[in-house]
C-alpha positions as a Python dict, from the first residue, in 0.01 Angstrom:
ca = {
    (1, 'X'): (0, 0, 0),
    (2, 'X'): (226, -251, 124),
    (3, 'X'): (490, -155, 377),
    (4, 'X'): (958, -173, 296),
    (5, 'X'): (1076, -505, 472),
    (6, 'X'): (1423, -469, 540),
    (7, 'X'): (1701, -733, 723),
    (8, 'X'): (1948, -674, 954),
    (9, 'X'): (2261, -947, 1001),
    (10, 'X'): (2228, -1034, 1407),
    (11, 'X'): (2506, -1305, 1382),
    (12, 'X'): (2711, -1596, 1155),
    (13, 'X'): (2775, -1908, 1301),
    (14, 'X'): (3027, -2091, 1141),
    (15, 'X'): (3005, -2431, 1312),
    (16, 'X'): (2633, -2433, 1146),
    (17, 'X'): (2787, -2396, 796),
    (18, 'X'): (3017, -2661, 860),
    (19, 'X'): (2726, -2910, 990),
    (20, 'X'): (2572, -2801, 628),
    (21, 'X'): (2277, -2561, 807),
    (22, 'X'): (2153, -2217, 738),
    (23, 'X'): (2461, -2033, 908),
    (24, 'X'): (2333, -1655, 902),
    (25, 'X'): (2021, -1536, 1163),
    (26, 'X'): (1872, -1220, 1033),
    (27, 'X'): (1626, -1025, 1224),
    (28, 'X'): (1336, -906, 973),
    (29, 'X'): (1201, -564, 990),
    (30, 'X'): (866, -406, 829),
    (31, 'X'): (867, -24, 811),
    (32, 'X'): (1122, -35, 1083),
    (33, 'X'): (946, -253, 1328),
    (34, 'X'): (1149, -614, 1443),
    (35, 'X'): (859, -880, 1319),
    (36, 'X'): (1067, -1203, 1263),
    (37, 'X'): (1407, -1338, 1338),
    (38, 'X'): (1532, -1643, 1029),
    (39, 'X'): (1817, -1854, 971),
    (40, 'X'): (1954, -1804, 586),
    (41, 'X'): (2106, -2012, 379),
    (42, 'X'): (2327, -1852, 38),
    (43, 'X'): (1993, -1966, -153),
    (44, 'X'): (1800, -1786, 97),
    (45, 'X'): (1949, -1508, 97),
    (46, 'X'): (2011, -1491, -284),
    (47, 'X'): (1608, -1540, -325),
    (48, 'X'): (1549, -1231, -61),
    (49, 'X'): (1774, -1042, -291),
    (50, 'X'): (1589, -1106, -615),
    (51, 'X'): (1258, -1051, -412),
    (52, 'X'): (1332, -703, -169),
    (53, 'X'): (1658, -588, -378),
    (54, 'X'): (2023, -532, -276),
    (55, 'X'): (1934, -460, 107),
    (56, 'X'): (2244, -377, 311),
    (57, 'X'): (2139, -655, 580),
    (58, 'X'): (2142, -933, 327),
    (59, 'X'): (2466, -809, 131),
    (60, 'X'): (2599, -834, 503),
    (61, 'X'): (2493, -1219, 524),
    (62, 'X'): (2642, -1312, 210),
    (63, 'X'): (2926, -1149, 312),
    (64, 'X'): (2936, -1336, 579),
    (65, 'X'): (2939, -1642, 449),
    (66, 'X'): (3262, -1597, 205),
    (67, 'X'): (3434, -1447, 555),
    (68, 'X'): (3301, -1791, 742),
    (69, 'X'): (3404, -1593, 1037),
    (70, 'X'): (3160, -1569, 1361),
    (71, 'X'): (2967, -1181, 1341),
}
């Protein structure tokens, strides 16, 4: 039985986006236990999305990126 990853938005860097790199860091969780820390791109994120569903942390990034602002 395989374990619920879930994603949690640490922080958006803006001055990434504008150099054209993946702007969002999420921390990665697997039945509530940290176990990775990535930078996201939109495509990224959009691909977790399809993959683990509409999860809160991910909404978050994307959010983030139409804001541009630092979180």
């Amino acid at each position: 039985m395989m374990g619920h990853i879930t994603f949690k938005l640490d922080r958006f860097n803006p001055r990434r986006k504008a150099r054209g790199a993946e702007a969002a860091n999420l921390k990665v969780f697997y039945d509530g236990e940290p176990i990775d820390c990535l930078w996201m791109s939109v495509r990224d994120i959009r691909q977790n999305i399809r993959e683990f569903g509409n999860d809160e942390g991910l909404l978050a990034a994307l959010e983030a990126y139409k804001e541009g602002k630092s979180v």
